[in-house]
VEXKE-389981 format. One line per 8 residues: number of its first residue (from 0); their letters; for each residue x, y, z of N, C-alpha, C. Coordinates in pm, 1 decimal, padded with zeros to 6 digits. Layout:
N
NUM> a> X/Y/Z/X/Y/Z/X/Y/Z | ...;
END
This chain:
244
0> xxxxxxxx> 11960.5/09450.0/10799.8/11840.2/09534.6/10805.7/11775.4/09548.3/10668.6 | 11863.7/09542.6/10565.3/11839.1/09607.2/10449.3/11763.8/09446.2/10370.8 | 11788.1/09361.9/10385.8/11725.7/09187.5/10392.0/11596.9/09220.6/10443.0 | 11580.6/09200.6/10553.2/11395.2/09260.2/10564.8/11335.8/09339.6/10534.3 | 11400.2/09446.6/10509.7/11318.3/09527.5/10442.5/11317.2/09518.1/10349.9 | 11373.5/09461.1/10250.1/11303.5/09435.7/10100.0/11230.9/09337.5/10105.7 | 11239.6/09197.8/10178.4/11168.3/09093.5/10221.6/11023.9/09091.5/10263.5 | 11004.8/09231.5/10337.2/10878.7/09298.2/10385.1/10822.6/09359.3/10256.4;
8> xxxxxxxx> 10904.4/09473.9/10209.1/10829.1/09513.8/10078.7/10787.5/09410.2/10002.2 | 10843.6/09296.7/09942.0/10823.1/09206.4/09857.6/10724.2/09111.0/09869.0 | 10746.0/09064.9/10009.6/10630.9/08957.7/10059.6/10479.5/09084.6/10082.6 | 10433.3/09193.6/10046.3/10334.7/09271.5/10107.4/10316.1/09328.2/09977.8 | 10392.4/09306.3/09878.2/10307.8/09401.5/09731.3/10312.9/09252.9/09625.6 | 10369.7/09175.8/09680.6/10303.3/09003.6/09610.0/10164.7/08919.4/09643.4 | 10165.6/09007.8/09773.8/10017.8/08977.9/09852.8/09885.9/09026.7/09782.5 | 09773.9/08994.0/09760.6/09609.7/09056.4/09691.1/09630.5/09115.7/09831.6;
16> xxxxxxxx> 09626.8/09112.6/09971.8/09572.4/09215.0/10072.0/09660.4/09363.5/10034.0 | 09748.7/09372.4/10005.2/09841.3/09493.4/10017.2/09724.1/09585.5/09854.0 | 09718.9/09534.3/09778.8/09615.9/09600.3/09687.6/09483.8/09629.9/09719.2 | 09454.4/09538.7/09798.0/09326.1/09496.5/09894.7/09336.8/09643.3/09923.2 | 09429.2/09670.1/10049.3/09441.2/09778.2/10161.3/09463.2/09883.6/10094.0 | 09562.7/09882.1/09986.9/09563.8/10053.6/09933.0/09443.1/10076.4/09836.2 | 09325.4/09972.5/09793.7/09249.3/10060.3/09686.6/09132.6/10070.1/09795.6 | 09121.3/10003.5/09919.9/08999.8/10053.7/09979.1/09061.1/10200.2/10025.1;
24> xxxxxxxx> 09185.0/10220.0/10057.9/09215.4/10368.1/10102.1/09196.8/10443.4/09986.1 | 09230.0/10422.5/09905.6/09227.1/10520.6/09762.9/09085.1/10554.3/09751.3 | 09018.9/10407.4/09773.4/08879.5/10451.3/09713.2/08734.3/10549.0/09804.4 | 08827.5/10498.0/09955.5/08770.8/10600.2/10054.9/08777.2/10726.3/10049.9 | 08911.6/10750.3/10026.6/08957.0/10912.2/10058.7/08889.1/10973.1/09932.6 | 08948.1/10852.4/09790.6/08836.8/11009.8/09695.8/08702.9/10973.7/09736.4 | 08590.1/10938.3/09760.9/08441.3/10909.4/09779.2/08475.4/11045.3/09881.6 | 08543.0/11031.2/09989.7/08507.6/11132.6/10101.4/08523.6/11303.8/09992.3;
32> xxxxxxxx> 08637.1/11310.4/09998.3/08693.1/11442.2/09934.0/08605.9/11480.1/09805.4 | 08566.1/11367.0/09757.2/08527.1/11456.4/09611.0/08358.8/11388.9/09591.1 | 08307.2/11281.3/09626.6/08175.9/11278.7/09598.3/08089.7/11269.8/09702.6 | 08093.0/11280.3/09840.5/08023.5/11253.6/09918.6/07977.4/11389.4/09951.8 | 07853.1/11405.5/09991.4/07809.1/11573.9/09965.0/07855.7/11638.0/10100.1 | 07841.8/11582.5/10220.5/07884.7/11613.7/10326.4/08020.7/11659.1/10385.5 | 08107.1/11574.2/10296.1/08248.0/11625.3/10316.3/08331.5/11677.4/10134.9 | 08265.4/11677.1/09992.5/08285.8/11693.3/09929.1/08356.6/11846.5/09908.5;
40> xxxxxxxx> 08505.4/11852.1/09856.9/08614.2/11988.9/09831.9/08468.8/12073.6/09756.0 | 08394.8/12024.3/09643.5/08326.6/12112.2/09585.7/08198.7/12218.2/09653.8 | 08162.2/12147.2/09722.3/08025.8/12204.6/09827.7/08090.1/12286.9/09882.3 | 08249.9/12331.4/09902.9/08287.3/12500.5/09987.8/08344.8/12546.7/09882.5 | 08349.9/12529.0/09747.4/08326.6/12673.8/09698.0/08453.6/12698.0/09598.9 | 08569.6/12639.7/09712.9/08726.6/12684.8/09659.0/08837.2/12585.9/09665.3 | 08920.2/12603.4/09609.4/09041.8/12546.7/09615.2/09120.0/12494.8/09729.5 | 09072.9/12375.4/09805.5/09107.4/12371.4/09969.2/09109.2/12211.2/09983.9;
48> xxxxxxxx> 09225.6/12198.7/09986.5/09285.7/12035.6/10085.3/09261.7/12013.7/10186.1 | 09184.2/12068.3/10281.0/09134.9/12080.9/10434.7/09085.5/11987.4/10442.6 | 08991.3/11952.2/10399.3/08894.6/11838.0/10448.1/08919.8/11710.8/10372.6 | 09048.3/11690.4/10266.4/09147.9/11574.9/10312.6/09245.7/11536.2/10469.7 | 09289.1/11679.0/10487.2/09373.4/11633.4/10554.4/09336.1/11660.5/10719.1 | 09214.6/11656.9/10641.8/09093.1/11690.3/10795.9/09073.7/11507.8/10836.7 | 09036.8/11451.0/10741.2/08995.3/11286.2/10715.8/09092.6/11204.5/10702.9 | 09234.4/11215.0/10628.2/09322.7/11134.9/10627.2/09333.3/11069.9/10769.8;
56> xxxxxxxx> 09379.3/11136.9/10871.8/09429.7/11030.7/10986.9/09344.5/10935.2/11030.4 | 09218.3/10990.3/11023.7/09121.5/10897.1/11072.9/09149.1/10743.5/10952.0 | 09118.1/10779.1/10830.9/09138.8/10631.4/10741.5/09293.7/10554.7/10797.8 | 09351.9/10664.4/10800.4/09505.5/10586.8/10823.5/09548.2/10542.3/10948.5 | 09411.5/10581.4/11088.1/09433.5/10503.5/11188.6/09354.4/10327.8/11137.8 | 09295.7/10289.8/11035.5/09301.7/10178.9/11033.5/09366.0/10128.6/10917.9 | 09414.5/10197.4/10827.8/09505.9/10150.7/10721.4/09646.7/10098.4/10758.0 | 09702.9/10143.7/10837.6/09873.8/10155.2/10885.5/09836.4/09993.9/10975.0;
64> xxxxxxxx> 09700.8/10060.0/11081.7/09741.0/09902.2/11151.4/09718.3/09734.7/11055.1 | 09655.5/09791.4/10947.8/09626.0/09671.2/10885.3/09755.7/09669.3/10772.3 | 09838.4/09740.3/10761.0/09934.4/09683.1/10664.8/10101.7/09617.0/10764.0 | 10061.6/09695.7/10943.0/10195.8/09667.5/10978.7/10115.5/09528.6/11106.9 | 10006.7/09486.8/11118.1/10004.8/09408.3/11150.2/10063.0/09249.6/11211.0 | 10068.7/09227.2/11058.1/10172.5/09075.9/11027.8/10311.0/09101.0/11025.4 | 10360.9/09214.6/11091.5/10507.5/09261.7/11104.2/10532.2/09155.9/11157.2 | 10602.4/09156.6/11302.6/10621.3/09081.4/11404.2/10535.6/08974.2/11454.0;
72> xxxxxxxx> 10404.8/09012.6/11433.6/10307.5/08915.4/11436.6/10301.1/08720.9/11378.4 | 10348.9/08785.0/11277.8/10373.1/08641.1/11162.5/10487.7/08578.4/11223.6 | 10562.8/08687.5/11233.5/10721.7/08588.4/11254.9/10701.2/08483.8/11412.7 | 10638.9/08553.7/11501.3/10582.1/08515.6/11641.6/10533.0/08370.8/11616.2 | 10435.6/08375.8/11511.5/10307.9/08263.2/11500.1/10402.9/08125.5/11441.4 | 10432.5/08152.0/11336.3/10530.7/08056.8/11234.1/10656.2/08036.8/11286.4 | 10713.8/08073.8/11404.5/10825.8/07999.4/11480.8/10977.6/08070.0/11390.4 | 10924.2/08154.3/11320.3/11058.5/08223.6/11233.8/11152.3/08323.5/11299.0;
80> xxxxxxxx> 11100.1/08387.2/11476.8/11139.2/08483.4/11490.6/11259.0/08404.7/11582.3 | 11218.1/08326.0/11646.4/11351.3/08207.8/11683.4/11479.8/08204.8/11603.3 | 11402.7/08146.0/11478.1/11507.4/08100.8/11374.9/11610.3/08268.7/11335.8 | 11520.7/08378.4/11287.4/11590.4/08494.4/11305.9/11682.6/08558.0/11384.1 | 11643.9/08498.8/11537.0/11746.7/08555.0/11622.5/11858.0/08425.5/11601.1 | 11903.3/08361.1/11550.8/12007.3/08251.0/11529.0/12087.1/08295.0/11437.9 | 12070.4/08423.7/11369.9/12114.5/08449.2/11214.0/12197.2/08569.5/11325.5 | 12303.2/08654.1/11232.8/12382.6/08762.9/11249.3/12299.7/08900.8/11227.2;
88> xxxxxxxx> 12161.1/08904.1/11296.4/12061.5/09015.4/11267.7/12026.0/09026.1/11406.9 | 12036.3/09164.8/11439.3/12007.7/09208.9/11602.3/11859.8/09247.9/11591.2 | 11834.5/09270.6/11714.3/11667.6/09299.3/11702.3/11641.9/09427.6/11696.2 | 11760.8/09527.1/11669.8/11744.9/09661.8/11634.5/11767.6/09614.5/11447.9 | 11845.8/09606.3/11426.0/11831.3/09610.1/11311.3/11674.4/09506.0/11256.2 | 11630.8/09419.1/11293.8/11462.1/09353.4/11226.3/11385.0/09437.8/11267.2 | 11394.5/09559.7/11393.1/11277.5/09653.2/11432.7/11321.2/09741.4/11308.1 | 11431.2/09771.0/11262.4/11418.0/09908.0/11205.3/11361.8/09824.0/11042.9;
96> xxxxxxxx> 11407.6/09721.0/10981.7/11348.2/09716.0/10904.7/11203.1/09679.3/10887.3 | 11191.7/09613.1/10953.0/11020.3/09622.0/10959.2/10932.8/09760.2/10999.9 | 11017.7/09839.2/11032.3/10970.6/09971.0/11040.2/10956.6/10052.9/10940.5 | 11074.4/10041.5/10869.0/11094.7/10119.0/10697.7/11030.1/10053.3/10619.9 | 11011.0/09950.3/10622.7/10894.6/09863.8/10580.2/10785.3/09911.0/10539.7 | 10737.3/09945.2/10644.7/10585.3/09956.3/10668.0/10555.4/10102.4/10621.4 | 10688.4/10175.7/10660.4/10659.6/10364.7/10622.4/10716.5/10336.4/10477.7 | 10759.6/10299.5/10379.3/10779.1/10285.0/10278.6/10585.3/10276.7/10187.8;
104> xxxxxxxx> 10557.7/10139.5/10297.6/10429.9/10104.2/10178.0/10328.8/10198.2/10248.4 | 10320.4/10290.5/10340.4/10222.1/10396.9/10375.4/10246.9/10473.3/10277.1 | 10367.3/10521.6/10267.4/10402.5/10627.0/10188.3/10327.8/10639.2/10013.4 | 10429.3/10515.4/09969.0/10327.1/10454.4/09847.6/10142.1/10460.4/09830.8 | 10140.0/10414.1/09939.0/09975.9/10437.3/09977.7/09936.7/10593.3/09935.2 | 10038.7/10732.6/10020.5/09969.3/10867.7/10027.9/09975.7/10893.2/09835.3 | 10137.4/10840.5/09836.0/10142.4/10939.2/09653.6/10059.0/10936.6/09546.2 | 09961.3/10801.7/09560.4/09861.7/10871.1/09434.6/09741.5/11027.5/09502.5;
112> xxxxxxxx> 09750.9/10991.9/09612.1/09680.1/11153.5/09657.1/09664.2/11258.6/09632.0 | 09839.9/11266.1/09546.5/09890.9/11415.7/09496.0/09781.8/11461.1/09423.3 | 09718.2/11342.6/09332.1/09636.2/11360.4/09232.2/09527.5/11485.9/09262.9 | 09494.9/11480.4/09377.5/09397.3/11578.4/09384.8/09474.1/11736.1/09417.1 | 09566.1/11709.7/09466.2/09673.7/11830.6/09456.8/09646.1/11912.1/09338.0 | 09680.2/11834.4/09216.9/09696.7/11877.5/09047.0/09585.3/11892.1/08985.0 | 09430.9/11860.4/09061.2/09325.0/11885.8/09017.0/09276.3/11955.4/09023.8 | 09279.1/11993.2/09140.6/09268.8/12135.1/09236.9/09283.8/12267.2/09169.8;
120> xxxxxxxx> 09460.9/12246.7/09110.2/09475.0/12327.2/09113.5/09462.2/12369.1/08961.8 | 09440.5/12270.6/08914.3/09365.1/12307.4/08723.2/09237.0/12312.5/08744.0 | 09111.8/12293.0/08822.8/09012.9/12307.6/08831.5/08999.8/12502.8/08863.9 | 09070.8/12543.9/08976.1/09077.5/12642.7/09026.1/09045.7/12760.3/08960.8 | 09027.4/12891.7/09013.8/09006.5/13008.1/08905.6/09085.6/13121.5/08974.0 | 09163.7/13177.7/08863.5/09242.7/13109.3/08763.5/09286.3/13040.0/08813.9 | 09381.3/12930.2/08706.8/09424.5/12799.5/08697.7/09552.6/12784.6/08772.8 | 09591.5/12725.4/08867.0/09661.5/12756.5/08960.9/09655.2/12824.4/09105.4;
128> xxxxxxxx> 09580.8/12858.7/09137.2/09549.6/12964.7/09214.3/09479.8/12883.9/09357.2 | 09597.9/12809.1/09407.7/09576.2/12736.8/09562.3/09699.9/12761.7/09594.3 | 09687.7/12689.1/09736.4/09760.6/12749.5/09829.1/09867.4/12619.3/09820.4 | 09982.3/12599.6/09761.5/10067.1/12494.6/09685.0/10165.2/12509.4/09868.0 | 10184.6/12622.8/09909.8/10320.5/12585.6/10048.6/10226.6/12561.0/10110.7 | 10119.8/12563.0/10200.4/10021.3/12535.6/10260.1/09997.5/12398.8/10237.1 | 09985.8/12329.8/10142.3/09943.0/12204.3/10119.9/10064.1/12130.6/10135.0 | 10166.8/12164.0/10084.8/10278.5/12095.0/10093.0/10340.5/12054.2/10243.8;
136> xxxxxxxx> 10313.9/12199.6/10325.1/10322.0/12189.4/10474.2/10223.9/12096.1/10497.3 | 10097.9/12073.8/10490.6/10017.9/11944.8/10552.9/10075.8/11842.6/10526.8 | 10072.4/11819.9/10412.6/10199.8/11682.3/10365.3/10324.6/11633.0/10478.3 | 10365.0/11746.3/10456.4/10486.1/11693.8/10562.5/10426.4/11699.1/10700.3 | 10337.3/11748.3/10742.9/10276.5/11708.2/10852.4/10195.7/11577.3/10885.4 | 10143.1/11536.5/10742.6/10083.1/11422.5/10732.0/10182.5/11311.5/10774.4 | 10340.1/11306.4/10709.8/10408.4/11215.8/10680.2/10474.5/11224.0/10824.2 | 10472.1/11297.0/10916.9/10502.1/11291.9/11065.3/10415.5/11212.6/11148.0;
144> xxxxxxxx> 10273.9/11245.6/11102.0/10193.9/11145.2/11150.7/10181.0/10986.7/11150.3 | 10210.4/10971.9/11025.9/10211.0/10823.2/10948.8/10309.3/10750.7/11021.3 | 10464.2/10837.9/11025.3/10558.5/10779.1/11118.8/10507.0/10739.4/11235.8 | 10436.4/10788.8/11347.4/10398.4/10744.0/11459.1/10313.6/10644.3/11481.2 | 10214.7/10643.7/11363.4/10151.5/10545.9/11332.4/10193.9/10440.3/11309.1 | 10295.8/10428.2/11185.1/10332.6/10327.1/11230.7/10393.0/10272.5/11328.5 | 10503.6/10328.3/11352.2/10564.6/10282.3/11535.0/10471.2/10248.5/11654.3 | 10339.6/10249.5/11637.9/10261.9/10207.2/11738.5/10214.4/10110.3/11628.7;
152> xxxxxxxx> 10172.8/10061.0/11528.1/10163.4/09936.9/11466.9/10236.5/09831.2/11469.3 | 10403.0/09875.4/11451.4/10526.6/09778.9/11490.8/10503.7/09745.2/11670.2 | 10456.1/09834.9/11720.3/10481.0/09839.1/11907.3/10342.0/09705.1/11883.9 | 10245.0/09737.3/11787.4/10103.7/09652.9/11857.9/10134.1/09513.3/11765.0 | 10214.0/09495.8/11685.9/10247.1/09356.0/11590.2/10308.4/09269.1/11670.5 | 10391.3/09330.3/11796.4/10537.5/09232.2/11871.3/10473.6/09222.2/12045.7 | 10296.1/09249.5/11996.5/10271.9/09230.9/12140.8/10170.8/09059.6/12161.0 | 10162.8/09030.8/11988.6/10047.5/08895.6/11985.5/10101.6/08855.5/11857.1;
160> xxxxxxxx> 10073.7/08693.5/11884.7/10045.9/08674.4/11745.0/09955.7/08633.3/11658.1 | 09839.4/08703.5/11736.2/09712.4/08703.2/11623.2/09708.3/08817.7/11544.6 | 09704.5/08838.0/11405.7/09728.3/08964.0/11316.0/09616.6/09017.7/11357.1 | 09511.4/09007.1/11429.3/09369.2/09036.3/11441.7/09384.4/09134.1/11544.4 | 09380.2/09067.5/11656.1/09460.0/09152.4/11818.8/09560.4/09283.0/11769.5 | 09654.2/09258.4/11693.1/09750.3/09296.4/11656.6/09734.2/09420.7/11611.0 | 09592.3/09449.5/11517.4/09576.8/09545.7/11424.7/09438.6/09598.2/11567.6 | 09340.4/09566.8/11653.2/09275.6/09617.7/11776.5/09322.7/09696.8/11818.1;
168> xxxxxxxx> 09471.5/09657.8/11883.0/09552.2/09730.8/11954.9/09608.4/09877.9/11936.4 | 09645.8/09800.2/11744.8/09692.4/09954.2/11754.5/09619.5/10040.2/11661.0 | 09488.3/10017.6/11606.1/09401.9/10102.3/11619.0/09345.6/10211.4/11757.1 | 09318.0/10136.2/11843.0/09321.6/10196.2/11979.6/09400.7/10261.1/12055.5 | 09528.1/10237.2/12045.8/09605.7/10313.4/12087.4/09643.8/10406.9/11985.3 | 09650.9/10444.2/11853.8/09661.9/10534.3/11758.2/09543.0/10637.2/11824.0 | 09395.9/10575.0/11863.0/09276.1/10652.2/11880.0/09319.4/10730.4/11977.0 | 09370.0/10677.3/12098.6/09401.2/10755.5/12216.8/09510.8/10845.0/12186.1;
176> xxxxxxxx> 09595.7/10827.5/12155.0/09717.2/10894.4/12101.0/09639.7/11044.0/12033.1 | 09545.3/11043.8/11903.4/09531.1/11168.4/11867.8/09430.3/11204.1/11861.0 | 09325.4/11131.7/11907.8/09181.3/11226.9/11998.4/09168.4/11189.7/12126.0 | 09215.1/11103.3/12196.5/09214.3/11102.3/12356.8/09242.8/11148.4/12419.8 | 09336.7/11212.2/12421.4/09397.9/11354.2/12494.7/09279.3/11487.9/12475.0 | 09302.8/11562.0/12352.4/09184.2/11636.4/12337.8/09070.3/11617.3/12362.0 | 08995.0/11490.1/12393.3/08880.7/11490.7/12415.6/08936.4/11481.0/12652.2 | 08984.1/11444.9/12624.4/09014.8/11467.3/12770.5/09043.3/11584.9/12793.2;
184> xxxxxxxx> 09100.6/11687.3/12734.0/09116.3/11805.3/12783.4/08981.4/11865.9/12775.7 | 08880.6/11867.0/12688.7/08719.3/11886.2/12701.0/08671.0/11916.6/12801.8 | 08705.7/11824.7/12933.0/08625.7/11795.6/13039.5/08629.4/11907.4/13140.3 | 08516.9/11916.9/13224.3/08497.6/12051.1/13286.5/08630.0/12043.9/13392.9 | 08602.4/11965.6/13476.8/08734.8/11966.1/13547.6/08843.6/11974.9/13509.7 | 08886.1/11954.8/13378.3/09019.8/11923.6/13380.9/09043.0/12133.1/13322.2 | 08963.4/12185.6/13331.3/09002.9/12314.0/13226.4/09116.2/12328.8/13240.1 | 09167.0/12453.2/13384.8/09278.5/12465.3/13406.5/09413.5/12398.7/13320.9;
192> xxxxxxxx> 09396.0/12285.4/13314.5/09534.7/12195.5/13284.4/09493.6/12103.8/13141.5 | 09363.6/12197.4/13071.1/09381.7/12160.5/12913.9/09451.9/12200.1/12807.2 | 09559.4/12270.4/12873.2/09645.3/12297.5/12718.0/09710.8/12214.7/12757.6 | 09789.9/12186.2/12832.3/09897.2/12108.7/12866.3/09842.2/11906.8/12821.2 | 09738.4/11936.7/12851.3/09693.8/11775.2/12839.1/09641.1/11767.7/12682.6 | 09677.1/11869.6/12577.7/09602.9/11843.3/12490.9/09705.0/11783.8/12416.9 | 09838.2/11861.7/12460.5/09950.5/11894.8/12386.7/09957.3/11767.4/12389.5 | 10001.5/11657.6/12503.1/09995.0/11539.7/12494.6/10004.8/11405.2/12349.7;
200> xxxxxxxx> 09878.8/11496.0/12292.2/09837.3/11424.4/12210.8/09896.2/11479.3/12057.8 | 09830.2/11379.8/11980.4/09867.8/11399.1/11842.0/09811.9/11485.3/11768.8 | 09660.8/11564.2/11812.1/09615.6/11630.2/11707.3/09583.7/11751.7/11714.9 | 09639.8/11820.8/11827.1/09701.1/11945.0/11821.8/09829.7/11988.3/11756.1 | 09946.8/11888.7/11775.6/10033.8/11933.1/11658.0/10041.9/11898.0/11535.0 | 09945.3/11780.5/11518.1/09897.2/11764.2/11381.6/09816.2/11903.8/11304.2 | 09735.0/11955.7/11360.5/09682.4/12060.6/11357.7/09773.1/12190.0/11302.2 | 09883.3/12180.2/11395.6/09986.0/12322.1/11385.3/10052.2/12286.0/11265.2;
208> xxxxxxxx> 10143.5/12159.4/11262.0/10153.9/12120.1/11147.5/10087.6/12134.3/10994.2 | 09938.2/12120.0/11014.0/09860.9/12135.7/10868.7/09802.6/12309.5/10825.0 | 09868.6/12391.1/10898.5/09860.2/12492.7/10880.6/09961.9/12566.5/10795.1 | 10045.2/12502.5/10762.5/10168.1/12515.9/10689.3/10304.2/12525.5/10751.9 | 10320.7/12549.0/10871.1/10430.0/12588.1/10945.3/10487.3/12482.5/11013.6 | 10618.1/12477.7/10971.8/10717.4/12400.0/11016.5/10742.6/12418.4/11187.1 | 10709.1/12382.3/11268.7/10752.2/12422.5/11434.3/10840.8/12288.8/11444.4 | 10942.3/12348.8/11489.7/11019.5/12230.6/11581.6/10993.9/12150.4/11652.4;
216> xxxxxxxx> 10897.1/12183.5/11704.2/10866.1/12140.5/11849.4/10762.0/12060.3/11801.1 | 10649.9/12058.6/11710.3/10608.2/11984.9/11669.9/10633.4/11853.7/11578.3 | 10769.7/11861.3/11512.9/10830.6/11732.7/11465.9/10919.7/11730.0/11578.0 | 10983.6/11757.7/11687.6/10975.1/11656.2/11818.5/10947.3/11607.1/11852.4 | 10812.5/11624.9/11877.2/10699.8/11580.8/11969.7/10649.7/11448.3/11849.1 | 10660.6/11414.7/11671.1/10589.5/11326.2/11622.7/10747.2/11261.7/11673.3 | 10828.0/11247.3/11618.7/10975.4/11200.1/11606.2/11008.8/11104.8/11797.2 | 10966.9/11171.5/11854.9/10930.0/11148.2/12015.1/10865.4/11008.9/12015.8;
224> xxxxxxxx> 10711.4/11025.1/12012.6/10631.0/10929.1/11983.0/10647.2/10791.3/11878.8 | 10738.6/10832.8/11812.0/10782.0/10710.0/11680.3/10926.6/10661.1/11783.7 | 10985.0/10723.7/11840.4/11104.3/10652.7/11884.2/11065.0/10654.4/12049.4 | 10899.1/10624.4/12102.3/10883.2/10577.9/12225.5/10845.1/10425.2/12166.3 | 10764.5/10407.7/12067.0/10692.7/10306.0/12053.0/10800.5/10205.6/12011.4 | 10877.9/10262.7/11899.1/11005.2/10150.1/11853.9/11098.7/10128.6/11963.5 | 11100.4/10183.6/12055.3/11200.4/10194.2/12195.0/11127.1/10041.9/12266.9 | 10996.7/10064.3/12301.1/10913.2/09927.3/12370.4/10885.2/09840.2/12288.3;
232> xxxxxxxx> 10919.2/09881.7/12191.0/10900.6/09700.7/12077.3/11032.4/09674.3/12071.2 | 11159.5/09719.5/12089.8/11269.7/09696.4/12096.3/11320.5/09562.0/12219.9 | 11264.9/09664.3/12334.9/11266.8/09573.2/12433.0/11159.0/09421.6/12445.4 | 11030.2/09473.2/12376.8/10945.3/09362.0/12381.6/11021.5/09255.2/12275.6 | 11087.9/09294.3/12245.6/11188.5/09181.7/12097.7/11283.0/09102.2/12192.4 | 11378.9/09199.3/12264.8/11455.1/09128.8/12373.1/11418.7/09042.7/12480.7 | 11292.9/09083.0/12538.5/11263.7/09010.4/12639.2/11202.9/08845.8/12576.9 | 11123.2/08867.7/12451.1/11115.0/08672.6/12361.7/11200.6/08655.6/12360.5;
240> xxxx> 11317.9/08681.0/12322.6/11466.6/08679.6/12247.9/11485.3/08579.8/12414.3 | 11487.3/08648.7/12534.9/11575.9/08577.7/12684.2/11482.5/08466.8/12728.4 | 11353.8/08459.0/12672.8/11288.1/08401.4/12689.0/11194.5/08257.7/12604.2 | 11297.9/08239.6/12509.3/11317.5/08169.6/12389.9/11405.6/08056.3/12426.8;
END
C-alpha cells in the first residue's frame, strides 16, 4: 500500500499539472476571498472566514476530481492494472493507497490557506481578535468534506479510462451529493419530508460542521459517504480483476 502511495505522491508533484491544479486553486480562492468585490472578507467589515469556507467546496468540487482523476484511470488505459494485480498487492490495499494519495495532495493543496487565517487575524482590531475555535472547527469540517470528495473521485477514476469522463463524473456526482439533495428538499411537494431529504446530503452537515461544533453524527455521516464510495470502487476493482 505504502509503494503506491508514494508512487502516486511522486508521479503527481513531478508532474507541471499537479502545480498547474494547486496554483489555479490558490489563485482562485484568494481572487474570491480577498479581491473580488462581491465576495471580498473586506466589504463585511470584520474578521470572518465565512465566505471562504462558504466557496471552498464549490472550487474543490473541481479540484479533487482533477487531481484524483488519473488514479485508476491511467492504470486502466496503459494495461498496468493487469500487471498490478500479478504482484502480491490486493485491490484493497491499491484502493487505499490511491486514496491517501489523493487526500494527502488535497490536503497540501488547503495548507497554504492558513495564510489568510494569520492575516485575519493581524489585520483585525485589536490584533487577534477572531474567532480562532470557530475557524479551526470549519477546517476540520472542511477536511471531512475533502475526504468524501475524494472517495467519489477514486469511485469516478475506476469507472473509465478516459481521465476526461473520469473527472465529469465525479464532478457531478460530488454536485449531487452536496447541493442535490437540498435543492431537492426546496421543492413544494416534497416539504413535509425536507429535513430528512436534506440530511441526505453533504451540505447541511457541512454547514453544522462550519459552525464550529464537532457533532458525531455529522463526521458519520462524511466518514459514511467516503467508505460508500471506496466500498464500490473496491468491488468495481474486483469485478476487472475476474474479468481480466
Amino acid at each position: 500500500m505504502w509503494s503506491i502511495f508514494t508512487k502516486e505522491i511522486n508521479s503527481f508533484l513531478n508532474s507541471l499539472i499537479a502545480y498547474l491544479v494547486m496554483g489555479v486553486f490558490l489563485v482562485s480562492m484568494g481572487l474570491l476571498v480577498w479581491v473580488f468585490p462581491d465576495t471580498a472578507i473586506f466589504e463585511y467589515g470584520y474578521a470572518d472566514m465565512g465566505i471562504f469556507f462558504n466557496l471552498a467546496p464549490y472550487v474543490l468540487m473541481f479540484l479533487i476530481p482533477a487531481i484524483t482523476m488519473k488514479a485508476l484511470a491511467e492504470e486502466s488505459k496503459s494495461g498496468t492494472f493487469e500487471l498490478l494485480m500479478t504482484k502480491p498487492i490486493t485491490e484493497l490495499k491499491l484502493l487505499l493507497g490511491k486514496y491517501l494519495a489523493g487526500l494527502v495532495l488535497v490536503v497540501i493543496s488547503l495548507i497554504p490557506t492558513l495564510v489568510y487565517y494569520f492575516s485575519l487575524s493581524y489585520l483585525s482590531n485589536p490584533v487577534g481578535n477572531i474567532d480562532s475555535a470557530g475557524i479551526m472547527g470549519a477546517y476540520v469540517g472542511l477536511l471531512f468534506l475533502v475526504s468524501a470528495y475524494t472517495g467519489i473521485g477514486i469511485f469516478a477514476s475506476s469507472l473509465s479510462e478516459n481521465q476526461i469522463v473520469a473527472f465529469i463524473i465525479a464532478v457531478f456526482i460530488s454536485f449531487i451529493f452536496f447541493m442535490g439533495f437540498s435543492s431537492l428538499a426546496d421543492l413544494p411537494f416534497l416539504t413535509n419530508a425536507s429535513i430528512q431529504i436534506e440530511k441526505i446530503g453533504m451540505l447541511a452537515h457541512y454547514d453544522s460542521l462550519g459552525k464550529g461544533v464537532i457533532d458525531f453524527r455529522d463526521v458519520l455521516y462524511f466518514l459514511s459517504i467516503t467508505a460508500l464510495f471506496l466500498g464500490a470502487t473496491f468491488w468495481v476493482l474486483k469485478l476487472r480483476k475476474w474479468n481480466s
